[in-house]
C-alpha positions in Angstrom: 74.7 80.5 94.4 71.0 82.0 95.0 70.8 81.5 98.9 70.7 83.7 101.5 73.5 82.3 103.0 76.1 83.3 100.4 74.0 86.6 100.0 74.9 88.1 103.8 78.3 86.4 103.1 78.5 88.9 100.4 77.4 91.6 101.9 79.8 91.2 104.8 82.7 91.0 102.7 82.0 94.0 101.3 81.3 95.4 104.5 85.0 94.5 105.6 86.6 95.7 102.5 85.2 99.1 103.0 86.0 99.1 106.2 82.3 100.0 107.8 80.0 98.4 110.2 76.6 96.3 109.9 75.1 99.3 111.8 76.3 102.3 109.2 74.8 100.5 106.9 71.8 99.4 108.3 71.0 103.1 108.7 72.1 104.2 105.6 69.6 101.9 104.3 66.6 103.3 107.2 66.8 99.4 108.4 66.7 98.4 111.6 70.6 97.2 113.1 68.2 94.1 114.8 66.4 93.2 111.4 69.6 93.6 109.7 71.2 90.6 112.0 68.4 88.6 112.4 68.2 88.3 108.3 71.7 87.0 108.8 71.1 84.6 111.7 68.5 83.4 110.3 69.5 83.2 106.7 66.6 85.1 105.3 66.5 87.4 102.1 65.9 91.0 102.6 62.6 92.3 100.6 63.0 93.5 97.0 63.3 97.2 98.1 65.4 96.1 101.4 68.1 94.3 99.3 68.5 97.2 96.7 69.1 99.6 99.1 71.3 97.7 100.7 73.1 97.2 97.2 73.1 100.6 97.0 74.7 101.7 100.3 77.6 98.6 99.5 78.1 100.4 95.9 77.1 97.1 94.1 74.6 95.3 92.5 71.5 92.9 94.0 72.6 91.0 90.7 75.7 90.4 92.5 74.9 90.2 95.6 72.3 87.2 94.9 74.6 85.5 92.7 78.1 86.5 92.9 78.6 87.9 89.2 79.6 91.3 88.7 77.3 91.9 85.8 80.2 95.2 85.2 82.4 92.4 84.1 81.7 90.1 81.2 81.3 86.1 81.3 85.0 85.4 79.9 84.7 81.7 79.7 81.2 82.2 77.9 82.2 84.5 75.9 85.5 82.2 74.7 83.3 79.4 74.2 80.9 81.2 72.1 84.0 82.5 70.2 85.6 79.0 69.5 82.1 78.0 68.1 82.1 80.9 65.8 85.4 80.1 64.6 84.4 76.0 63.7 81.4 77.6 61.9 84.0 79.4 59.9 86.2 76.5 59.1 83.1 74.4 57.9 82.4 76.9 55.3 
């Protein structure tokens, strides 16, 4: 995913589930409510420190919030894979 587009998407989901506002968390984060929105307009990433405290103040990740995973929960599909390759190597022997 990786673009600031699905980032602010992201963040305003979570936003909505927790039922808060742009503007609680832009100063729960000591950012601006008019930096906040123009990142969004204009589809910019926040700095390094920006976006981890806005993590922060969501309860989340930046992992997740750049790219969607919730590194709490394990790559299933990877992890099956990894597990049927195990189990060929087994039946070779």
């Amino acid at each position: 995913m990786e673009n600031a587009e699905e980032f602010w998407k992201l963040v305003n989901q979570l936003i909505k589930a927790q039922k808060t506002k742009q503007e609680a968390i832009a100063a729960s984060c000591d950012i601006s409510i008019q930096t906040l929105r123009g990142w969004i307009t204009k589809k910019r990433f926040p700095n390094a420190p920006e976006a981890h405290r806005i993590a922060q103040a969501l309860g989340t990740t930046v992992e997740y919030l750049i790219s969607g995973k919730d590194p709490e929960k394990p790559d299933t599909a990877g992890l099956v894979k990894h597990a049927e390759a195990l189990l060929d190597g087994l039946k070779k022997l």
